[in-house]
C-alpha positions in Angstrom: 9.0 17.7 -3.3 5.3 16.0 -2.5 6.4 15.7 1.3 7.9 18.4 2.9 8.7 18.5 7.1 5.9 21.0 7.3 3.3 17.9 5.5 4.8 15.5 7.6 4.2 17.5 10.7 0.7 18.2 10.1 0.4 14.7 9.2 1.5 13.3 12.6 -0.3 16.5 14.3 -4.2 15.8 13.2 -3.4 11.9 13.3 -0.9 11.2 15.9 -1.5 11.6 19.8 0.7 15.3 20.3 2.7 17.5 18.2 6.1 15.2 18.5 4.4 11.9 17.9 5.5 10.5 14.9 5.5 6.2 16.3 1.9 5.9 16.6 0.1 3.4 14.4 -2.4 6.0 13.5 0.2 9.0 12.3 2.2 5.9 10.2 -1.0 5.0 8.4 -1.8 8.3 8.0 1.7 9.2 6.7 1.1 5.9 4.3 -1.9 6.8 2.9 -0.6 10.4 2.0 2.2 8.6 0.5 0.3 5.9 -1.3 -2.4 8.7 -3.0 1.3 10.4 -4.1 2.3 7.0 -5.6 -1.8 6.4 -7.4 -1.5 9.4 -8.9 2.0 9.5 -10.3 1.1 5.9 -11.8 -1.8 7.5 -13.4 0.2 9.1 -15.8 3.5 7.0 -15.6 1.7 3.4 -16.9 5.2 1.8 -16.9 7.1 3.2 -14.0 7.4 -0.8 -12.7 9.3 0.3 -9.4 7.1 3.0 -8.3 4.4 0.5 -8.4 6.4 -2.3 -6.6 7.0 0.6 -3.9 3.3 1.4 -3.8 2.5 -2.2 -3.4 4.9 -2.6 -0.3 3.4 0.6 1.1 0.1 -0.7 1.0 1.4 -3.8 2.8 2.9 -2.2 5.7 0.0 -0.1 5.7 -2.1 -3.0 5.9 0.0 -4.9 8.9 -0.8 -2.0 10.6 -4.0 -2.0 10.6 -4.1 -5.2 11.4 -2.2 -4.7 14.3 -4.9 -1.8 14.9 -7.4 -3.8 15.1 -6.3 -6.5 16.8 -5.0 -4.2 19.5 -7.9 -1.7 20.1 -10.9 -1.4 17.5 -11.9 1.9 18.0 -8.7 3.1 17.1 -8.9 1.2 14.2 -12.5 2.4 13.7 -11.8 5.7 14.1 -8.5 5.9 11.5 -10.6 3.6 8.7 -13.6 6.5 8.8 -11.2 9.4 9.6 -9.0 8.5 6.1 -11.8 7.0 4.0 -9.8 3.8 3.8 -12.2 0.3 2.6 -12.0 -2.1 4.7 
């Protein structure tokens, strides 16, 4: 399995605000982004796998609403998990 608890909590860890935090927009995004490169790749080699790729478009969705929500909310956070990830703007 791609995401284990021990993935998840060193997701939420380097991203989130403490060890326990796993409701903060940045440890969601992060945890997105993990899951969306998951998604890429598996599509990389599965061309016609039509409901992973609905799945990673709703991912990136939510991911994006976040972000908005990011931004809109406080823009260095939002700075700081765009450059942190490597995410385009």
């Amino acid at each position: 399995m791609y995401l284990t608890k021990e993935i998840k909590a060193e997701i939420f860890t380097k991203h989130g605000k403490g060890a326990n935090d796993t409701g903060s927009a940045e440890g969601q995004i992060a945890l997105f982004t993990h899951r969306i490169n998951h998604l890429t790749e598996h599509l990389k080699n599965n061309r016609k796998d039509f409901n992973t790729e609905r799945s990673l478009v709703k991912l990136v969705g939510k991911r994006r609403s976040l972000l908005d929500y990011l931004k809109k909310k406080d823009i260095a956070r939002y700075r700081a998990i765009v450059k942190e990830l490597g995410l385009r703007k």
